[in-house]
N, C-alpha and C positions, 0 to 999 in steps of 0.2 A: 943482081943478076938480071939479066932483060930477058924478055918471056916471046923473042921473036919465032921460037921454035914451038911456043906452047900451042896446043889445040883449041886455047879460050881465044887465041888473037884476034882472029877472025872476027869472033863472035864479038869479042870486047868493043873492034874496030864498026864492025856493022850496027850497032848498038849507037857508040858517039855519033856515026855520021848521020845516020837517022834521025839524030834529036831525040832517045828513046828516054825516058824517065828512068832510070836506076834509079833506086834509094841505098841496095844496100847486097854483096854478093859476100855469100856465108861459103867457101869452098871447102870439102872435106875431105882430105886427102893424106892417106895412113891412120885411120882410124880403126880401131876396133881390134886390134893385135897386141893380145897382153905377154906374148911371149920375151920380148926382150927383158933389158937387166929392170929389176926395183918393182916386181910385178904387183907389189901390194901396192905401192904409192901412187904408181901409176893409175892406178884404176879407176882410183877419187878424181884425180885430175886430167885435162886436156891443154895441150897448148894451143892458145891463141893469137898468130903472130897479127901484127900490123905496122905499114908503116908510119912512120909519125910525122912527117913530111907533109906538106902540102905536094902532091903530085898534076900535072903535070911540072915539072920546073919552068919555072921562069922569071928572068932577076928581081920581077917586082913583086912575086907571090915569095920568094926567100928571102930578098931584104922585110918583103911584111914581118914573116915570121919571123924574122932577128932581132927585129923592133920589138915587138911584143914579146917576143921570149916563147913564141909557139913552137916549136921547132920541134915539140912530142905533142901536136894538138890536132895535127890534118883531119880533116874527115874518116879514115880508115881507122885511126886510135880511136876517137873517139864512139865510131861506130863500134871498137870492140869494149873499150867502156860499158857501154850499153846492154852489149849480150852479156857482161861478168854482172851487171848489176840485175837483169834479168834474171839472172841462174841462182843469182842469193836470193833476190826477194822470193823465188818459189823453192828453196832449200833444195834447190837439185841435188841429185846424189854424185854429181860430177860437173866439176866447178870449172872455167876456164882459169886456167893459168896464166894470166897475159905478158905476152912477150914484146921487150920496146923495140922486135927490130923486122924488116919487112917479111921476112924468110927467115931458113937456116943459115950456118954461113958458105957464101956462095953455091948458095940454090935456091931455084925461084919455083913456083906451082902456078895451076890454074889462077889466083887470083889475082897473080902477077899484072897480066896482060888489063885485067877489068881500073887494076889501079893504076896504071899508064895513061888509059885515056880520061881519067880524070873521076873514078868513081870510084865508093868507098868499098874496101875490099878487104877480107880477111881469111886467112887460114889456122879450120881444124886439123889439128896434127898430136897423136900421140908422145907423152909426156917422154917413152922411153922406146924410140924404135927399134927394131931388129932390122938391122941390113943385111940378114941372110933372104929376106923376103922382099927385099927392094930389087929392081933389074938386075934379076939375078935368075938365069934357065933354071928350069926345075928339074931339081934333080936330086940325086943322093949320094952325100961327099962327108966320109969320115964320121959316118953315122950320123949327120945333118941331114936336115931337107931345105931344100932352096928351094924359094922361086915363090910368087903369091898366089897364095893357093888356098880354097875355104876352108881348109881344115887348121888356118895359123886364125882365122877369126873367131875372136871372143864373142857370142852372139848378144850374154849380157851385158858387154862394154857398150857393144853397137847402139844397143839398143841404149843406153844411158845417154849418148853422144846425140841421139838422133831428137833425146828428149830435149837438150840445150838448143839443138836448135829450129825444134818447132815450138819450142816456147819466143826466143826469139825472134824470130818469123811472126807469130803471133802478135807479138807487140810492138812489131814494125808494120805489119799490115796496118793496125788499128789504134797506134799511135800518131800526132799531130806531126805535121813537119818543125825542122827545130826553127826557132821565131828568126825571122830575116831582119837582114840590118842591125845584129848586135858588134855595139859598139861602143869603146871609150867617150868620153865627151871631157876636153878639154879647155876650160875658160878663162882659164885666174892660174892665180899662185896658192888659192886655198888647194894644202894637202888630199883633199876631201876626193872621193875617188866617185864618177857619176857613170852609171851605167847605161843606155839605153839602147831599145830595140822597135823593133813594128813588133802588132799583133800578127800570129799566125793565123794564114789563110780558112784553115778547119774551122768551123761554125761551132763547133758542140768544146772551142776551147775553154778551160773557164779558170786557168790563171798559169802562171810562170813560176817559174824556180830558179835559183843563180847558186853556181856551182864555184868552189873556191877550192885551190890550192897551193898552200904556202911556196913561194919560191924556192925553200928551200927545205919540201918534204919529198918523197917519194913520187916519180915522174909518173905514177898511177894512180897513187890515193885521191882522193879528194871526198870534202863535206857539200853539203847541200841545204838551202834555207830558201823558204818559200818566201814568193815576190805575193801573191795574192794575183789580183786580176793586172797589177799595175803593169806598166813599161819603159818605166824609167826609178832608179835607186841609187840613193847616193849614199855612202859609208866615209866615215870615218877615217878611215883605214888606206891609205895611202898607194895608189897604182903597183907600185915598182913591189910589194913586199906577197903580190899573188900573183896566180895566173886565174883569172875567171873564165865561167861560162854559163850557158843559159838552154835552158830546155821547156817547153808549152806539155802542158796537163791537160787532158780531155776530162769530161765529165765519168770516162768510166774509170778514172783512174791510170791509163794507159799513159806514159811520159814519153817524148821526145827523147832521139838522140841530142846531146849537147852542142851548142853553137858555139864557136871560137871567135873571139870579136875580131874584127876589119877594121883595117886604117883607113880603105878607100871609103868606105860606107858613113863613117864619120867626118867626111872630108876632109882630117887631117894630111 
């Protein structure tokens, strides 16, 4: 769904043309409303949509990803990767649920527009909404109330929600950028699979991680094993049989979003 009509356009568009630094746009939108159906299940969890795409399109940014097999790895997944892994390591009381698709189907929000012009974008959204309180006059029909109105918000949901993402936020402020330049390295015919990247810009980094996901696990899971200080790793383990990636560790412990490797950057 294209987000020409959304309110963030503007802003998304003034943002790109400026050159403005985005790292990362949390938007939260139908949160905090436990009255629709499954209201206990709902309550533990949040949906967090993103899409998996490299955005903006472009035949050389889509053939990359077909090459490499990223086609669930763009900036926006992997930035909500990020917040789901956030919200475990601090045992939140409300987990994101992460969703592989940009929106609902055919419906776009706020973060729509931020991912268009090329920045990593996500949407908070309630597990199980009620569309009696989506654009809908308020009013009273059949012994219903329409219309969004404060008396449909859960004050303890909100507040759960708001805790995923100030913790978030948190360790997006004060986490390193993800290491630039990761990339395959291609030499031979040895199986042997070589990773490398540059060190990240931040001074106080003091080592890396590389993130691994079997081809043929769940397009969310993945494991994690620490590089040490290095920037270059070579396994065993044969290209085609993962998908990888790689994230910088600061001295306070704060990790990067995950970097997806580049064809261009390796000059394949």
């Amino acid at each position: 769904m294209r987000s020409r009509g959304s309110s963030s356009a503007p802003v998304a568009a003034a943002a790109r043309a400026a050159g403005i630094d985005v790292r990362a746009v949390l938007s939260n939108d139908i949160v905090g409303d436990l009255t629709g159906p499954q209201r206990a299940a709902s309550a533990r969890r949040i949906r967090l949509f993103s899409e998996g795409l490299p955005i903006p399109f472009s035949d050389a940014a889509l053939d990359e990803a077909r090459r490499l097999g990223g086609l669930a790895d763009g900036p926006s997944r992997q930035l909500a990767r990020h917040v789901a892994d956030v919200a475990d390591a601090h045992a939140l009381a409300v987990r994101p649920l992460l969703v592989a698709r940009a929106d609902r189907f055919l419906r776009g929000g706020d973060h729509t527009a931020f991912t268009e012009q090329g920045f990593a974008a996500v949407r908070f959204t309630e597990v199980a909404e009620s569309y009696d309180h989506q654009h809908q006059d308020v009013r009273i029909g059949g012994g219903r109330g329409y219309g969004d109105l404060p008396e449909f918000v859960d004050a303890e949901q909100s507040r759960r929600g708001r805790a995923v993402n100030a913790a978030a936020l948190a360790h997006l402020a004060n986490a390193p950028s993800p290491p630039p330049g990761f990339a395959p390295v291609v030499e031979g015919p040895d199986p042997a699979t070589t990773l490398r990247w540059q060190r990240s810009p931040e001074p106080d980094v003091v080592g890396y991680e590389l993130l691994r996901r079997s081809s043929d696990a769940a397009p969310l899971g993945q494991a994690r094993r620490g590089a040490g200080g290095r920037t270059e790793v070579t396994t065993q383990e044969q290209g085609s049989l993962a998908l990888r990636g790689a994230l910088g560790r600061d001295r306070d412990g704060y990790r990067s979003p995950p970097a997806f490797p580049r064809l261009e950057q390796s000059g394949r």
